[in-house]
C-alpha positions in Angstrom: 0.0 0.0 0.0 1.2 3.4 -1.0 2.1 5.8 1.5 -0.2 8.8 1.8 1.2 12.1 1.3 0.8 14.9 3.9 -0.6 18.1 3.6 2.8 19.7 3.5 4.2 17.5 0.6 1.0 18.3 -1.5 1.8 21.8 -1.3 5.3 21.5 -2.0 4.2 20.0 -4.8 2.0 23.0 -6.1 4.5 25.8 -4.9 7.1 24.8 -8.3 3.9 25.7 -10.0 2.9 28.6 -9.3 5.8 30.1 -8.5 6.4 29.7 -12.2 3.1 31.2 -13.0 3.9 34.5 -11.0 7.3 34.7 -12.6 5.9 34.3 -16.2 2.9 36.6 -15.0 5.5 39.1 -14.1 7.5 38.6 -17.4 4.9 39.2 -19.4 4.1 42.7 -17.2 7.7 43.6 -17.3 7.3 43.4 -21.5 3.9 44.4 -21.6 4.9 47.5 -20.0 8.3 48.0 -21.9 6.3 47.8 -25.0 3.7 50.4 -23.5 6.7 53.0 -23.0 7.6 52.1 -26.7 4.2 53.0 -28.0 3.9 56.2 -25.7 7.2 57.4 -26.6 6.7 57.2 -31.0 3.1 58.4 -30.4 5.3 61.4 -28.2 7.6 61.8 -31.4 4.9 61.8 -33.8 3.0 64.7 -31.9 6.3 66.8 -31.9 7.7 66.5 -35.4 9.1 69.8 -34.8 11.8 68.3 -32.8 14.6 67.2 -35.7 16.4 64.0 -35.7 19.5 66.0 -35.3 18.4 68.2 -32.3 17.7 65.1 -30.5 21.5 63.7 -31.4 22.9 66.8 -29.9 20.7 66.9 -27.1 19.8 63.1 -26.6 22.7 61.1 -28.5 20.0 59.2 -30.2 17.2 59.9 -32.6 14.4 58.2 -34.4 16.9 56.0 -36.9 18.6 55.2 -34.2 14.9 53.3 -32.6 14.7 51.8 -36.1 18.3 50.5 -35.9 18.1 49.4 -32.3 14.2 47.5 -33.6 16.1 45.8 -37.4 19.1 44.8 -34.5 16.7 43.2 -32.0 14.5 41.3 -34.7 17.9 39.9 -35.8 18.8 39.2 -32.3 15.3 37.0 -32.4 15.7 35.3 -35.7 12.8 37.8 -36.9 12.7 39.1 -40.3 12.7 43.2 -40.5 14.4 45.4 -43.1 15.3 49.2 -42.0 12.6 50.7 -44.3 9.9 48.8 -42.0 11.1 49.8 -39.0 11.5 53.4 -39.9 7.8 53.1 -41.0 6.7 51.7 -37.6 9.1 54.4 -35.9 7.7 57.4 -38.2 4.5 56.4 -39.0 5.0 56.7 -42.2 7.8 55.8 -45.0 10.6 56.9 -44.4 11.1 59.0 -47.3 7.6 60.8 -47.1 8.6 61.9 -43.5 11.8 63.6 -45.0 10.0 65.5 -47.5 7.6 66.8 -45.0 9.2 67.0 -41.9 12.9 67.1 -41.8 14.4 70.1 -43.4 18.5 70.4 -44.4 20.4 70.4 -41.3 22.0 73.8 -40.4 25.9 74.8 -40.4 25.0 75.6 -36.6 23.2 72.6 -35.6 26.1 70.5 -38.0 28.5 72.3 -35.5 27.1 71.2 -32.3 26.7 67.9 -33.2 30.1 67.6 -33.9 30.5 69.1 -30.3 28.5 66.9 -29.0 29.9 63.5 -30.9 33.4 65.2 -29.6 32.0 64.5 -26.1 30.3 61.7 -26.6 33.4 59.8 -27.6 35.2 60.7 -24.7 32.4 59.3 -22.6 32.7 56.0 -24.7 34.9 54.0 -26.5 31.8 52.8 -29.2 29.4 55.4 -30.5 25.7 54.1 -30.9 25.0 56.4 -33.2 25.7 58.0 -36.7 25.4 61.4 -38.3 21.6 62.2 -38.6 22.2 64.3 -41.5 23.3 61.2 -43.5 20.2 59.3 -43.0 
């Protein structure tokens, strides 16, 4: 005859369980979130195309091609399938090249200036830049 269990192995039993359910449960918060902030921060950008690319470079060492860059690196990262022009579209709402035209006008000698100023300081924070000239996108 089997041996019954007690009340405190069942439950040891069960603990594995849903142990795992409140990590997963938490996982999928954690991304569920992290992909909130995503949306709320293009749906920001989109409201102020005023800002330019290059203004947030200077000011921000990254710009919008730099969130399509960092979204084509992580599909690859994942074995998923996404070419720059798609994530710029999912980044600007738009192709890429319409959003140009319309929004992004040449960059000025001034704002050319302090972006070199400010890729000057950046590499002396950092031995690899994560980011590339806006005005050659």
């Amino acid at each position: 005859m089997a041996a019954k269990k007690t009340t405190k192995q069942r439950r040891g039993a069960k603990r594995p369980r849903k142990a795992q359910a409140k990590r997963a449960a938490r996982a999928t918060s954690s991304v569920e979130l992290e992909a909130a902030v995503l949306r709320r921060l293009l749906q920001h950008f989109d409201e102020r195309k005023d800002v330019q690319n290059i203004e947030l470079m200077i000011l921000a060492g990254f710009c919008r091609n730099c969130l399509s860059r960092w979204m084509v690196e992580a599909a690859q990262e994942r074995g998923v399938e996404l070419d720059m022009e798609r994530a710029r579209e999912k980044v600007y709402g738009m192709p890429y090249s319409e959003w140009k035209e319309r929004h992004q006008p040449p960059a000025t000698e001034e704002q050319l200036a302090r972006f070199a100023a400010a890729e000057k300081r950046a590499a002396g924070r950092a031995t690899k830049s994560p980011t590339k000239n806006p005005a050659e996108s």
